[in-house]
Each structure stands twice: as structure tokens, then as C-alpha cells.
C-alpha positions in Angstrom: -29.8 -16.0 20.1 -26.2 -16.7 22.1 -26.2 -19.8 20.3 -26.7 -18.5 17.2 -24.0 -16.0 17.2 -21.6 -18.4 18.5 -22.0 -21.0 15.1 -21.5 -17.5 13.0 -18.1 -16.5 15.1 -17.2 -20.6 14.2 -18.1 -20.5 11.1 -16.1 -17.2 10.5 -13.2 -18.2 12.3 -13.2 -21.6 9.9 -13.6 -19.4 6.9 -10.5 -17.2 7.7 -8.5 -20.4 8.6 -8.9 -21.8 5.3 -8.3 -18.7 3.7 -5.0 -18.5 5.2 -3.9 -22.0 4.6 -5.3 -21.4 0.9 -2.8 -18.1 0.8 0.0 -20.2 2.6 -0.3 -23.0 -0.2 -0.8 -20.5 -3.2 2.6 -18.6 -1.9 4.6 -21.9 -1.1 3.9 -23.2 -4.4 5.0 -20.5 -6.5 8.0 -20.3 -4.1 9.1 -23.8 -4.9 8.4 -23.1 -8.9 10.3 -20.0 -8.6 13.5 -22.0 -7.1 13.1 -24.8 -10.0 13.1 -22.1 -12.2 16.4 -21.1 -10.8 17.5 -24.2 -10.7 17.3 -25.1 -14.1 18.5 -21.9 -15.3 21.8 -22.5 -13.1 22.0 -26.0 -14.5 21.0 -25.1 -18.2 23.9 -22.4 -17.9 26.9 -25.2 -16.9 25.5 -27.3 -19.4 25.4 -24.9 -22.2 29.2 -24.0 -21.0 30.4 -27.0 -21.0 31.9 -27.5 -24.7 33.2 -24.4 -24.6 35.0 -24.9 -21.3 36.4 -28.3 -22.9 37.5 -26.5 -25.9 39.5 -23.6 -23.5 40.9 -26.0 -21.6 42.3 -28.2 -23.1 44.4 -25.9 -25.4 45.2 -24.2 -22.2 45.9 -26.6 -19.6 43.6 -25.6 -17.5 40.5 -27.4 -15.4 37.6 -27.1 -16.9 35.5 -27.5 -14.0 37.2 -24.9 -12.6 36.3 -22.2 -15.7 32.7 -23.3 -15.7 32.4 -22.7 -12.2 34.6 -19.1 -11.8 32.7 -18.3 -14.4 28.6 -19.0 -13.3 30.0 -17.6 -9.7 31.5 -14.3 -11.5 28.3 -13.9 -13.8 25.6 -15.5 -11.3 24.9 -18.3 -14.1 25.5 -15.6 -17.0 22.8 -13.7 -15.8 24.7 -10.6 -14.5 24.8 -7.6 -17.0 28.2 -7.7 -17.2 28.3 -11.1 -19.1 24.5 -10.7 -20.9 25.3 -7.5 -22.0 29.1 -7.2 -22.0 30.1 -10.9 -22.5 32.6 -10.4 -19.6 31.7 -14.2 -17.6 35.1 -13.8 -15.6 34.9 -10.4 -13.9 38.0 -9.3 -15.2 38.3 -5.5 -15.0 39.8 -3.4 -17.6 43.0 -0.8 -17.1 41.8 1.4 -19.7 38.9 3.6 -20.3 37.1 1.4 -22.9 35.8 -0.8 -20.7 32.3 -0.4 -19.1 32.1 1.0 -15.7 29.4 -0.8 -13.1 29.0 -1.1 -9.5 30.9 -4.1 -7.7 31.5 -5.7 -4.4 34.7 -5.8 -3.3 36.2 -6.8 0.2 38.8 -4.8 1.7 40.5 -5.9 5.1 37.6 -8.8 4.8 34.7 -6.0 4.8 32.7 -5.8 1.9 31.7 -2.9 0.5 30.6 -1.5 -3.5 33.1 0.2 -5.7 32.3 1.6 -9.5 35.0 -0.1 -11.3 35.8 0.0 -14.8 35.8 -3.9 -16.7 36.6 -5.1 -19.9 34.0 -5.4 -23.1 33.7 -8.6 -24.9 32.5 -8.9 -28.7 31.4 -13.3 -27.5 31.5 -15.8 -24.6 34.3 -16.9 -27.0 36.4 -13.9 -26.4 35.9 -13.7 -22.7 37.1 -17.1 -21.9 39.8 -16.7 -24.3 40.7 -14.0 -22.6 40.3 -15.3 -18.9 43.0 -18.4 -20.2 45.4 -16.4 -21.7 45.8 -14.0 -18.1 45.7 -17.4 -16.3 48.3 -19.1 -18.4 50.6 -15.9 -18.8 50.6 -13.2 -16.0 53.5 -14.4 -13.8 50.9 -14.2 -10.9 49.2 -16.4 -11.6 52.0 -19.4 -11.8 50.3 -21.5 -8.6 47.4 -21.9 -11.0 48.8 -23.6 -13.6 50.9 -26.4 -11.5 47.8 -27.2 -9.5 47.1 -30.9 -9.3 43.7 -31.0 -8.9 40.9 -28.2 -8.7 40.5 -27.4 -5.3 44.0 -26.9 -5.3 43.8 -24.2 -8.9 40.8 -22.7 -6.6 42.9 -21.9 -3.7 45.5 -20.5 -6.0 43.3 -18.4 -7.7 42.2 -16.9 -4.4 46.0 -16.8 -2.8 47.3 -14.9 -6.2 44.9 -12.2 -5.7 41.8 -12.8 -8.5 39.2 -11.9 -6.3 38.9 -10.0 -3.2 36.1 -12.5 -1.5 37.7 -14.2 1.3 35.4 -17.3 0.4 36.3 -16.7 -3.3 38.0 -20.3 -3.4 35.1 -22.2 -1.6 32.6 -20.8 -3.2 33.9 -21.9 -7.1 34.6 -25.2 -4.9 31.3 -25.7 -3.8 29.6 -24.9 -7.6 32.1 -27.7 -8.8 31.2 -30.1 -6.5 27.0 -29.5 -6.6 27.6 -30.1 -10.2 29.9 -33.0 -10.6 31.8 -30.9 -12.4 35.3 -32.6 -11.3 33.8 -35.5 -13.3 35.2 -33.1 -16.6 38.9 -33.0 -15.4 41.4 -35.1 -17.3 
């Protein structure tokens, strides 16, 4: 009767066993498809943003791979509500009262923290990166950006004139650039 007991502990211990490493697999898989997912939802964004970032500028003078990335980093991929529901893909915060307030991160003496701030309403995509190249091309601040040579250089600027308060603001539109190729758009 030992014996018998012992081949139903094995054969229970076998049967949990699998069912964990069926669990594991199940889990892992749907892990992977959800980052694919992701993936191509990042990718289908640059894509889709691509002719308009062209179209900006060139009649701006600006990089476009540097507008296609500020702008998937400032609306994670057009994804945030402030772009999908405000068409605001830049970030850019409004000094009036017809703007929409929403929760932000900000970093303040390199801490970040969350701050209800106040940003502007767009009626397009259009409009917004209108917008986002005429404050880059004529605020004063600004001024580093326009006589950059190349984009890591405009990204650096953008962080040194004060567009952002994320201390890795610069690297991080750097890094989406170069995932993407995107340097491959400047002329």
C-alpha cells in the first residue's frame, strides 16, 4: 500500500508540474503578443506621421526626425489623451484658460513629481504641429534650435532652452530617432 501511495504523490506532483509550465507558456505568450502589439502600434504611429512631419518641416526648417520623435515621446505614440482627444502631440501648455487642464509629470530640481497643468486644444494633428513649428521657429528661446546641424544637436537644444523639464528629455527623443532610423528623413 506504501507503494501505491507513492506512484499517486508522483503522479500528482507530475500533474501540478505541467500545469504550471502550461500556465508559464499561456502567460509568456500573451506577454510577447501584447509587446508586438505595442510594437506595431509605436511603429504604425511614426509611419502614419511621417508625411506630415515632411510637410512641417520642410516649410519650417526643421528636422523631421526630430518632430516625429518629440512628438511619439510627448503623446506616448499618439496614444495619450492629450493628443487622441485634444490633438495636442507636442505637450505644449496653454497661458490661458481655454486650454484643457490634466495631470502631468514634471521634474523640478531633477525630482519628478505630478502637477495639474493647463495645455492647449487642437481642432487636427495639422494644427498641433503647426503650432509646435511656429513656437520653434519664432520664440527667441528657442534660437539654438534652429542653427542646429544635425538632430542630436536640435535635441540637446530643445532640452537646454527649457521645452521640457525631464533631465533625459534630449536622450530620450534621441533614442526614438535612432530605434527608428528616423535620421534617415533629414535632408
Amino acid at each position: 500500500m506504501a507503494r501505491r501511495s507513492k506512484n499517486n504523490n508522483t503522479v500528482f506532483l507530475f500533474c501540478i508540474f505541467l500545469f504550471i509550465v502550461i500556465i508559464f507558456i499561456f502567460l509568456t505568450k500573451n506577454d510577447n503578443v501584447d509587446k508586438h502589439q505595442y510594437a506595431d502600434k509605436k511603429l504604425e504611429y511614426i509611419e502614419t506621421t511621417k508625411p506630415l512631419a515632411n510637410k512641417i518641416a520642410k516649410k519650417y526648417k526643421l528636422f523631421p526626425s526630430v518632430i516625429i520623435a518629440q512628438s511619439a515621446l510627448e503623446s506616448n505614440y499618439g496614444s495619450s489623451e492629450l493628443s487622441s482627444t485634444y490633438n495636442n502631440y507636442f505637450g505644449i501648455k496653454s497661458n490661458s484658460n481655454d486650454g484643457v487642464r490634466l495631470d502631468t509629470i514634471e521634474y523640478v530640481n531633477n525630482k519628478g513629481g505630478v502637477y495639474n497643468e493647463n495645455f492647449r486644444s487642437y481642432k487636427s494633428k495639422v494644427d498641433s504641429f503647426t503650432d509646435y513649428a511656429k513656437l520653434i521657429t519664432k520664440a527667441k528661446r528657442y534660437e539654438k534650435v534652429r542653427q542646429a546641424n544635425d538632430y542630436k544637436e536640435a535635441c540637446k537644444s530643445l532640452q537646454e532652452c527649457g521645452y521640457a523639464t525631464d533631465p533625459n528629455y534630449a536622450d530620450k527623443i534621441i533614442s526614438i530617432i535612432e530605434k527608428y532610423e528616423l535620421y534617415e528623413l533629414d535632408f
